[in-house]
N, C-alpha and C positions, 0 to 999 in steps of 0.2 A: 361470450367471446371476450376474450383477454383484453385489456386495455395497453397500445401499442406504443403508447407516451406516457411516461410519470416522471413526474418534477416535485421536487423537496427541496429544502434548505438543509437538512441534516444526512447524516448516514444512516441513523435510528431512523429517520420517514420514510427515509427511501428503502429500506428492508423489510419496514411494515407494509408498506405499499408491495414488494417482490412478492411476498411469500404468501399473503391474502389473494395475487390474483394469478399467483400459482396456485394454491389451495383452490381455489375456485373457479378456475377457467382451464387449468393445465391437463395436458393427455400424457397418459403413462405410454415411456420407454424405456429400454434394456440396453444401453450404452455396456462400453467397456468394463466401466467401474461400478454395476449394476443398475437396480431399479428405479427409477428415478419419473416424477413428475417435472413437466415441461410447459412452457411456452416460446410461442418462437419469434422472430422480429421484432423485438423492443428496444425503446428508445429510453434512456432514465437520466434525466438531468439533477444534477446534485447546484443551485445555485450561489449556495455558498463552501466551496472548495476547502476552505478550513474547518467546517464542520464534519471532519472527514476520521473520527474517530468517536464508535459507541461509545455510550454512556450508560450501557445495559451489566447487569451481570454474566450475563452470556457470553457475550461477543465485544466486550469493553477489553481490548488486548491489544492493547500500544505496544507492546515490548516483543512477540512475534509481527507485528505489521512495522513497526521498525530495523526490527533485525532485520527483515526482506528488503525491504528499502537500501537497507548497507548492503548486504549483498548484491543489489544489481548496480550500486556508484561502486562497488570494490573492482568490478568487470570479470567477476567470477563466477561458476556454473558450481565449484564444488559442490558436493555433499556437506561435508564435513561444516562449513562452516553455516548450510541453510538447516540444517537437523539440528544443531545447538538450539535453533529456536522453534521451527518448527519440525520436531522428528516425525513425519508421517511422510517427508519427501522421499525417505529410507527405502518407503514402496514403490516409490518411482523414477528410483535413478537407474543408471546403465552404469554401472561398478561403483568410482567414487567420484561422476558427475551428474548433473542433471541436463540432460540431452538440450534440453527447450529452456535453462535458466537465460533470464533478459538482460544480466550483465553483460558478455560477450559481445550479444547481438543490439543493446546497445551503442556501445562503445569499439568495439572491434568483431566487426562481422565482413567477411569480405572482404579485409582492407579500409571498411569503412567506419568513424567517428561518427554514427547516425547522429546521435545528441549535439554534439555541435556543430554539423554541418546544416540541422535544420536551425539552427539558433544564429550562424551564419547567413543564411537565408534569410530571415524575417530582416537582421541587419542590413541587408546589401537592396531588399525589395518588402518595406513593411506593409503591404497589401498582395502580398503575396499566396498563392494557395496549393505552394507545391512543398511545405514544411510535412514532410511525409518521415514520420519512420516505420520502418517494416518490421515487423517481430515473427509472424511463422512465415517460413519460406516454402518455395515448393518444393525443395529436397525432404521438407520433413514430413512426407506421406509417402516419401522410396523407404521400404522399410522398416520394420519395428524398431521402437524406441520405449519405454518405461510412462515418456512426459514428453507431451512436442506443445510448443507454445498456445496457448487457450486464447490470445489477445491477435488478431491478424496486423492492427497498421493504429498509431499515435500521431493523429494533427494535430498542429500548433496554429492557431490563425489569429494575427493581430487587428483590432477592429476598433475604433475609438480610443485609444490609447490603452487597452483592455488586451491581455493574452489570454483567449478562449482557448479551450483543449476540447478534441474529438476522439472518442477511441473507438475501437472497433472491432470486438470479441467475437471469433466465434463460435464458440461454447465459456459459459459464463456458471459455476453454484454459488448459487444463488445466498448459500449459508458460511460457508467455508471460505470460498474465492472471494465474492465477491466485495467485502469488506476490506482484506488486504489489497485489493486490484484499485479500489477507491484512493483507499490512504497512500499508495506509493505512485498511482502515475499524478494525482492533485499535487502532493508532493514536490513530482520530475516537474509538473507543469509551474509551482512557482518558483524553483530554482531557474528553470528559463525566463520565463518573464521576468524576476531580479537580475540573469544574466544580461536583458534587452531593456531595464530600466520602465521595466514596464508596468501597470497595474494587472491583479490577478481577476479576468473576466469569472465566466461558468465552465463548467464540466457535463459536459451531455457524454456519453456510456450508450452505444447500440451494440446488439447482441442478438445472435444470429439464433442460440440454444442458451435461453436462461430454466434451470433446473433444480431442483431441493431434491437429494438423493433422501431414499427410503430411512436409511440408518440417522438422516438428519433429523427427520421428523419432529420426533419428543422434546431435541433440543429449539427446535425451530416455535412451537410450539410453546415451550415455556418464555424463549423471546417476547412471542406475540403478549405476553401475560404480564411480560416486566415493565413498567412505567420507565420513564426516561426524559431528561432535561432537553427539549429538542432543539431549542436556539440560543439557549443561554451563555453558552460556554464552548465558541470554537476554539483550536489555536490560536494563537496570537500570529500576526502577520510575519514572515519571512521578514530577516532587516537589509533595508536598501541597500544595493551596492553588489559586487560580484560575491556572489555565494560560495566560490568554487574552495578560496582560499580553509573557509573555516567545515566546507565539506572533506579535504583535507585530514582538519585535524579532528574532528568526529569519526573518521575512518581509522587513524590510528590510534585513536583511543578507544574503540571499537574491538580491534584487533588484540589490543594490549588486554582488555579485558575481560573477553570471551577465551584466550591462551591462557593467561595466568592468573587473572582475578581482581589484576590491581592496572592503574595507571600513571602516566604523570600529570599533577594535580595543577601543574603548573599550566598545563594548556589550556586551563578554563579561564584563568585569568586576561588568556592574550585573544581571545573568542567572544563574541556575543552573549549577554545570557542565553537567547536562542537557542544558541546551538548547544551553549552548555547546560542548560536542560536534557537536551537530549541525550546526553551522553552519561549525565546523571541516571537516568532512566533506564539507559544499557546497562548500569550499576547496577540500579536495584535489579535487575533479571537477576546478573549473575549473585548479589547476595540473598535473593529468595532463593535458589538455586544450594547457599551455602550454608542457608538457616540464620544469617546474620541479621538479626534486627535488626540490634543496634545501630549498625553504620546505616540501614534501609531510616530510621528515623534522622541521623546524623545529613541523609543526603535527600529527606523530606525539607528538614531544615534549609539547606541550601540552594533551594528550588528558587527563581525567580518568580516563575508564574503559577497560582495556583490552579491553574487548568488540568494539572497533572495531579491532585490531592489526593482527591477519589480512588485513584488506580494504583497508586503507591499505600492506601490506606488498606484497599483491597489485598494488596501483599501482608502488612502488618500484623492483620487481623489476626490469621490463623497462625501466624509464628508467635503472638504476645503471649 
């Protein structure tokens, strides 16, 4: 029998913990998108929310779990710009959108600002337990679609001066998903707790259908095989104060970079390291992209925190 609770400190534990007692407790099904082992009703708390990016060779991919993360603060559904980073969305859109992408319905779904109205909320009642966002609707089973949202409802619940997040999937892969699903709502969860001045509690993740598709396997597989640094080296903490500003200018250097290549250099200076890190990072995508070492060593160089070493070296490697 599957074990219906796992708790980790890392993203590396918590996907050796998934796929072990999928491998060993899961029953085969034939979902949409084929073969697939299963388990069902799980609960996986990740208790350190900034250890929310592998440190495997596999699954070590900051710069697609990134780009998704821009994508759903842009409050866009495009294609265009989720296939830049991850092209496999390609098989799942309805022309040049993605039906189910969470930007929209973040931020304007209905008329409604979900992200700040529950951020609003925790403000007006910090013991509050109606900080709900909704992400699949019930219009999105009128109909086929390509992608309808994998993630059902995002809580936000303040408790000890701590902002805990609850999420609530249901259908979860376990290999592909589940990683990017980590790194972007831990993420959304300490941009609101920075927006309510608040500390980053835990992340607990329930899942209705967690699954490792067939075609996973080998790779899943060679994971379980890769050793990995599991506490040594999370992000570095969000920097105090309203986030929203230098989410901003990460967005338009974003944009600038993924269009034409280049940006203005000057927005790092008026930014946090923080955040200019990350936007360093969306650099190096597009110069591994270009074959540009150089500027990829240029903007290792320029790195504030070496938490990001590894994965920019990982780039290096095979262009040197």
């Amino acid at each position: 029998m599957a074990d219906a609770y796992l708790s980790a400190a890392t993203l590396d534990d918590v996907m050796r913990y998934v796929i072990e007692e999928i491998q060993s407790h899961g029953e085969r099904i034939k979902p949409s998108k084929g073969w697939a082992t299963e388990v069902t009703g799980v609960l996986i708390e990740l208790t350190d929310p900034r250890a929310r990016l592998s440190r495997t060779e596999t699954r070590g991919k900051p710069y697609s779990c990134l780009g998704e993360l821009c994508w759903y603060l842009a409050k866009t559904n495009k294609l265009d710009f989720i296939s830049y980073y991850i092209p496999r969305y390609k098989d799942y859109a309805d022309a040049d959108e993605v039906f189910g992408g969470y930007g929209p319905r973040l931020f304007n779904w209905k008329g409604l600002t979900q992200l700040d109205n529950v951020t609003d909320v925790l403000r007006r009642k910090p013991d509050s337990r109606q900080a709900v966002i909704q992400l699949f609707d019930g219009d999105d089973i009128v109909g086929e679609h390509g992608d309808v949202p994998c993630t059902s409802t995002l809580q936000f619940m303040l408790r000890r001066g701590k902002l805990h997040m609850f999420t609530n999937m249901r259908s979860n892969d376990a290999f592909l998903g589940l990683p990017h699903d980590f790194f972007c709502f831990t993420m959304l969860q300490e941009v609101v707790a920075r927006s309510l001045s608040m500390e980053l509690g835990t992340y607990k993740h329930a899942v209705g259908s967690l699954h490792l598709y067939d075609v996973d396997i080998e790779a899943a597989q060679q994971f379980l095989g890769e050793g990995w640094q599991s506490t040594k080296m999370p992000m570095p903490p969000m920097p105090i104060g309203d986030p929203w500003p230098s989410i901003a200018a990460l967005l338009q250097a974003e944009s600038s970079i993924r269009s034409t290549g280049a940006f203005d250099v000057g927005i790092l200076d008026k930014i946090d390291p923080y955040w200019a890190d990350l936007i360093r990072l969306l650099q190096v995508f597009r110069c591994k992209q270009d074959k540009n070492v150089e500027r990829i060593r240029e903007l290792r160089g320029g790195m504030s925190c070496n938490v990001y070493f590894p994965f920019i070296d990982k780039v290096i490697s095979p262009l040197a």
